[in-house]
Backbone as JSON Lines, residues from 0, in Angstrom:
{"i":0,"aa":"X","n":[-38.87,66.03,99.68],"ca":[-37.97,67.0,99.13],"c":[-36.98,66.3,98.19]}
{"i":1,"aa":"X","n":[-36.58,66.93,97.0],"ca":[-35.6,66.49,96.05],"c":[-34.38,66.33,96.52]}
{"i":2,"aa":"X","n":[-33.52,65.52,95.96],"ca":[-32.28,65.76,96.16],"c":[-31.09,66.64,95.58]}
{"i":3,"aa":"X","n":[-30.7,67.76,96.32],"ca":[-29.28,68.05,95.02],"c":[-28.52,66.86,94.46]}
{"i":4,"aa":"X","n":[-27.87,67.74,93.86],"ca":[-26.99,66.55,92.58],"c":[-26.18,65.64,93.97]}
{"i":5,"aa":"X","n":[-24.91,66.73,94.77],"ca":[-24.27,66.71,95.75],"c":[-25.09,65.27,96.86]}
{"i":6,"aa":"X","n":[-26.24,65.75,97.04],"ca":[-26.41,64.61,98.11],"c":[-27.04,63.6,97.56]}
{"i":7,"aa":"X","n":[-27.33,63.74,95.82],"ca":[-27.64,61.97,95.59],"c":[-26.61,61.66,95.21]}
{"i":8,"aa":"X","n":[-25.26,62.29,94.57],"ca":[-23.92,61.45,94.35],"c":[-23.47,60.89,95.14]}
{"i":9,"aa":"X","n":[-23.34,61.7,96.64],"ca":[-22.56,60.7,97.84],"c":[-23.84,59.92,98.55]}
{"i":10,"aa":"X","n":[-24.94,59.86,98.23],"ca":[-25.76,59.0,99.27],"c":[-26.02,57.64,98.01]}
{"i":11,"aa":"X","n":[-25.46,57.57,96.55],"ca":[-26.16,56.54,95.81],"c":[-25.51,55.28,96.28]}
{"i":12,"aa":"X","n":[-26.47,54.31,96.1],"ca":[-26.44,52.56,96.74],"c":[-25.49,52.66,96.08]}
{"i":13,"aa":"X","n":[-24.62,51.13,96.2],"ca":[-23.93,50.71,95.47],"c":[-24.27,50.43,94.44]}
{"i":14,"aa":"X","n":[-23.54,50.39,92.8],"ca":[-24.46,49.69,91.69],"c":[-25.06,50.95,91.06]}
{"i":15,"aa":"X","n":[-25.43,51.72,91.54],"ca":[-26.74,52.59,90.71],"c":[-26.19,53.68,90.26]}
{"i":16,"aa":"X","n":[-26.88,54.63,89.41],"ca":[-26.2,55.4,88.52],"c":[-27.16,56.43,88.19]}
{"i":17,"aa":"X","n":[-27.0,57.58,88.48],"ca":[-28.09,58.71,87.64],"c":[-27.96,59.78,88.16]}
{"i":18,"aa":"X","n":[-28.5,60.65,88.06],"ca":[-28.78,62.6,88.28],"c":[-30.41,62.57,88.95]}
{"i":19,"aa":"X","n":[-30.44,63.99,89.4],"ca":[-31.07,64.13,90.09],"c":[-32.81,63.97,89.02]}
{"i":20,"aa":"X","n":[-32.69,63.74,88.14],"ca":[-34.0,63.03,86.9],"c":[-34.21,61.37,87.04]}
{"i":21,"aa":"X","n":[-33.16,60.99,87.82],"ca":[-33.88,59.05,88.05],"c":[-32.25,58.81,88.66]}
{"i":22,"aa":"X","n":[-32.21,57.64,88.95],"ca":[-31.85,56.72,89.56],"c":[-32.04,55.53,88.96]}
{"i":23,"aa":"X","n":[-30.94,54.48,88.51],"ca":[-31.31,53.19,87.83],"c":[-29.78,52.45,87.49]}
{"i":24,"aa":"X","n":[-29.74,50.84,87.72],"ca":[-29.17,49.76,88.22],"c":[-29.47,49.1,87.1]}
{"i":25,"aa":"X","n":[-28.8,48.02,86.57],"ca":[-28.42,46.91,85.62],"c":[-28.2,45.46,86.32]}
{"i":26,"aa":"X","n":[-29.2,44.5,86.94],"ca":[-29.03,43.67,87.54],"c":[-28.39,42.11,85.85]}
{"i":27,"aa":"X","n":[-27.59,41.78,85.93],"ca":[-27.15,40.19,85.1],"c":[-27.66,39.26,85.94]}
{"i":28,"aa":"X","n":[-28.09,38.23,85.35],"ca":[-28.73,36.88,85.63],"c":[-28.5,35.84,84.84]}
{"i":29,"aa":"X","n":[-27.9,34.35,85.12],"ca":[-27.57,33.68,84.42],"c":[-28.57,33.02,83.88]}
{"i":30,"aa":"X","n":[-29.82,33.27,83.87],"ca":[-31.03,33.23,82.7],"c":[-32.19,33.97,82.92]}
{"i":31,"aa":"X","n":[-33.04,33.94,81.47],"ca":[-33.8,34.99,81.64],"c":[-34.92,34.51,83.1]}
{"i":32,"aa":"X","n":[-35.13,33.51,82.86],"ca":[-36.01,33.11,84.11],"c":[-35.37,33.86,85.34]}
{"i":33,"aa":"X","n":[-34.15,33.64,85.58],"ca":[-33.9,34.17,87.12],"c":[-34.27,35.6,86.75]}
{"i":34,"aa":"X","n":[-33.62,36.47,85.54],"ca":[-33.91,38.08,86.05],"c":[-35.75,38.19,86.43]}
{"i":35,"aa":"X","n":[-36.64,37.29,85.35],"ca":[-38.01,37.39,85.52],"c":[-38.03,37.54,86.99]}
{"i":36,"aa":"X","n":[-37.45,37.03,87.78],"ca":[-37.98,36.29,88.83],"c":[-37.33,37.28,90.1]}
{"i":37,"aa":"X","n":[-36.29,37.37,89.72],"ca":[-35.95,39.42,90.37],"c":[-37.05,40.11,90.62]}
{"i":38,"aa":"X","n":[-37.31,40.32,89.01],"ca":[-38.34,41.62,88.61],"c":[-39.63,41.3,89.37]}
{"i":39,"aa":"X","n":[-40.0,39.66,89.36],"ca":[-41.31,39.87,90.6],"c":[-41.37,40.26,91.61]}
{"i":40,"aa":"X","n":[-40.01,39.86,92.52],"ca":[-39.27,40.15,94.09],"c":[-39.49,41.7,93.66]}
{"i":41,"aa":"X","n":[-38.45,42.64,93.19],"ca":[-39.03,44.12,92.98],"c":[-40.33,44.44,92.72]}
{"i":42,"aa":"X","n":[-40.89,43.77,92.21],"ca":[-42.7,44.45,91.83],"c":[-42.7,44.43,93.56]}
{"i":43,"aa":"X","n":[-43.03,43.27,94.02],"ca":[-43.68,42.56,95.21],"c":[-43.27,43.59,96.52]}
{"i":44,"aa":"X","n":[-42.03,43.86,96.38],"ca":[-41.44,44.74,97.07],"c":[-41.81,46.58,97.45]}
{"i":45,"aa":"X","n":[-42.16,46.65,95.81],"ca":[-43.0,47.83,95.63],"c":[-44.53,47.95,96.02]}
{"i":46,"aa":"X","n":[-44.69,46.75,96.1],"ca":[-46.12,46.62,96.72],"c":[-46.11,46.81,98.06]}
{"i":47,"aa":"X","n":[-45.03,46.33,98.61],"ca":[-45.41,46.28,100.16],"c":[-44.73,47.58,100.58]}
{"i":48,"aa":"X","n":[-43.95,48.15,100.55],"ca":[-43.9,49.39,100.64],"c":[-43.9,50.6,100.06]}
{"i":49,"aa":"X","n":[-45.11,50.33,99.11],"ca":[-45.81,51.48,98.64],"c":[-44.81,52.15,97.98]}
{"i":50,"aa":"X","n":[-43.72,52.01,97.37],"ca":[-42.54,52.72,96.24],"c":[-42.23,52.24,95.27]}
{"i":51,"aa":"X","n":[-42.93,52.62,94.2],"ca":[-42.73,51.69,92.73],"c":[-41.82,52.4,91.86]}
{"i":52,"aa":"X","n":[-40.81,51.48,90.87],"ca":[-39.98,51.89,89.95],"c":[-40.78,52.59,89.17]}
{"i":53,"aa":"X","n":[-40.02,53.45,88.8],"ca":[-40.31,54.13,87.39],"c":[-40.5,53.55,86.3]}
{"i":54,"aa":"X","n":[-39.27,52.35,85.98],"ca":[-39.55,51.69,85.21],"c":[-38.7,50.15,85.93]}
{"i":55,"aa":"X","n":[-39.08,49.08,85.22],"ca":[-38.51,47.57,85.2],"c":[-38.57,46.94,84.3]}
{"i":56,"aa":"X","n":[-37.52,47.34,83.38],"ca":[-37.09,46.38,82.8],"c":[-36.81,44.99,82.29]}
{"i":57,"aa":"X","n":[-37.42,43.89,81.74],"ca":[-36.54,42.41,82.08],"c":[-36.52,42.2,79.99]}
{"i":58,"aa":"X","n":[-35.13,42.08,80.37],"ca":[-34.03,41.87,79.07],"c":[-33.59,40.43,79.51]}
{"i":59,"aa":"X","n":[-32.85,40.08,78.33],"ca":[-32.29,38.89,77.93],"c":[-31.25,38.69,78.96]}
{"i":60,"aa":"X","n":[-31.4,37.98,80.44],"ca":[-30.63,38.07,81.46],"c":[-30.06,39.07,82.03]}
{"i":61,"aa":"X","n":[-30.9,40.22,82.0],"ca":[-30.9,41.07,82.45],"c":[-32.02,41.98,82.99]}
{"i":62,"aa":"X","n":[-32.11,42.94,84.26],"ca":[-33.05,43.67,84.76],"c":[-32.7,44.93,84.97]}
{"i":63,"aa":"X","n":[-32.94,45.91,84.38],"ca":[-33.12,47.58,84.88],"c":[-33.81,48.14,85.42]}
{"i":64,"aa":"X","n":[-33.63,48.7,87.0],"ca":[-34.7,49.25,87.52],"c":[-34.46,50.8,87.71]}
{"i":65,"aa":"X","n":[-35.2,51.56,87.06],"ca":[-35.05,52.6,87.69],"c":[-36.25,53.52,88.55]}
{"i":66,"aa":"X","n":[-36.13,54.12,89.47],"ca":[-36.65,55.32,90.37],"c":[-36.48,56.54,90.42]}
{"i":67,"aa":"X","n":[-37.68,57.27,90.49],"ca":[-37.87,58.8,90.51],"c":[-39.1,58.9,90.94]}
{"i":68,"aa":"X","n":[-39.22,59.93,91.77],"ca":[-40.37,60.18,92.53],"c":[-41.13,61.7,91.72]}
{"i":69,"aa":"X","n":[-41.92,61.15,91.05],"ca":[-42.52,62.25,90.13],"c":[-43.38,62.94,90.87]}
{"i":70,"aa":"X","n":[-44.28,62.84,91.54],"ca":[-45.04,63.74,92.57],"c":[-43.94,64.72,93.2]}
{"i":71,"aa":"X","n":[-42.64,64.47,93.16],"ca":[-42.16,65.35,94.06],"c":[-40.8,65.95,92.72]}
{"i":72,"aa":"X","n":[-40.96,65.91,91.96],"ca":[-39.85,66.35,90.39],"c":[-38.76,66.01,90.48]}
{"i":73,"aa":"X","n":[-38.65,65.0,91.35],"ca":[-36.99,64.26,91.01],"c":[-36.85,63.21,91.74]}
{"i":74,"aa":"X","n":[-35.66,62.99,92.43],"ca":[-34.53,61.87,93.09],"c":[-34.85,62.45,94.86]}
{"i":75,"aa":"X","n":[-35.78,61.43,95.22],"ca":[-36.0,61.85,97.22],"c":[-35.05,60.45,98.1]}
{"i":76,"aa":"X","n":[-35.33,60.71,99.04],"ca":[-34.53,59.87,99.95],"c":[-35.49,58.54,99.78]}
{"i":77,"aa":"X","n":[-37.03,58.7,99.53],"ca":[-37.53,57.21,99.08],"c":[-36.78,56.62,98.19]}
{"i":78,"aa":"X","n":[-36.17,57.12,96.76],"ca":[-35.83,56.43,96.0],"c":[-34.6,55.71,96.2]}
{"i":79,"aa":"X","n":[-33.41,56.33,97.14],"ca":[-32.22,56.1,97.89],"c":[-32.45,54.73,98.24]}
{"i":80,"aa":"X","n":[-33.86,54.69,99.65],"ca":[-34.58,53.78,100.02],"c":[-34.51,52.69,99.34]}
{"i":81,"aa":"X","n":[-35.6,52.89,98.21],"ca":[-35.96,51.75,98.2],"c":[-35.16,51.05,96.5]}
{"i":82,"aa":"X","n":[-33.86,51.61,96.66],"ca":[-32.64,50.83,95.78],"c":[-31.94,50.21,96.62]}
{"i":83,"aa":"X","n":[-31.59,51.16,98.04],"ca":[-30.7,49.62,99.06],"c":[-31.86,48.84,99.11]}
{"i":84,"aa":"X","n":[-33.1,49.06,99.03],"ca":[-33.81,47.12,99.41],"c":[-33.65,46.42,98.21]}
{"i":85,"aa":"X","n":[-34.14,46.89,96.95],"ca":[-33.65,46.25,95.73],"c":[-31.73,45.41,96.01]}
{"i":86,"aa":"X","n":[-31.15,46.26,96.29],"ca":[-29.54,45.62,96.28],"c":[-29.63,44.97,97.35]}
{"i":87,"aa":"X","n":[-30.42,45.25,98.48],"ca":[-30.89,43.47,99.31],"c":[-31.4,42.21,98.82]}
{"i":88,"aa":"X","n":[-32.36,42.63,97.69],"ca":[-33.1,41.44,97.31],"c":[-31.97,40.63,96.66]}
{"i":89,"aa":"X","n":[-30.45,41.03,96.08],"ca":[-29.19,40.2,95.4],"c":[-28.81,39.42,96.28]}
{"i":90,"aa":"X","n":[-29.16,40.02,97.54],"ca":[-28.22,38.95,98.85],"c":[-29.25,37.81,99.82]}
{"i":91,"aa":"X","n":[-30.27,37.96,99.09],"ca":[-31.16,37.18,100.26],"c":[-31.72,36.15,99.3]}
């Protein structure tokens, strides 16, 4: 089930930013190698639990990920999901 606007504003991770059409974060890296190297941890991540970004980004020390669950026409509690594991992968 989608989210209203209401329960993805107060349920969004820290960091992330969007309407009920996506969900998406701006990770900085003090070189491009480290964001590369994010963006694998997120692929890898999406692999193992079956929830892939919409899109991933990797910019000039920088990574954008965003999520939306298109089978279902918007912003679900997977995508909630699987942005706190993304804002885990900063701390581990």
């Amino acid at each position: 089930m989608t989210l209203s606007t209401e329960d993805l504003q107060r349920n969004l991770p820290d960091g992330w930013t969007g309407d009920t059409s996506g969900i998406s974060r701006e990770f900085d890296f003090p070189s491009y190698a480290d964001g590369a190297a994010f963006a694998l941890r997120v692929a890898l991540l999406a692999e193992k639990t079956d929830h892939h970004p919409d899109a991933l980004t990797i910019s000039w020390k920088k990574v954008r990920v965003t999520y939306v669950t298109h089978s279902r026409g918007g912003v679900t509690d997977l995508d909630l999901k699987a942005a706190r594991a993304v804002n885990d992968l900063t701390s581990s």
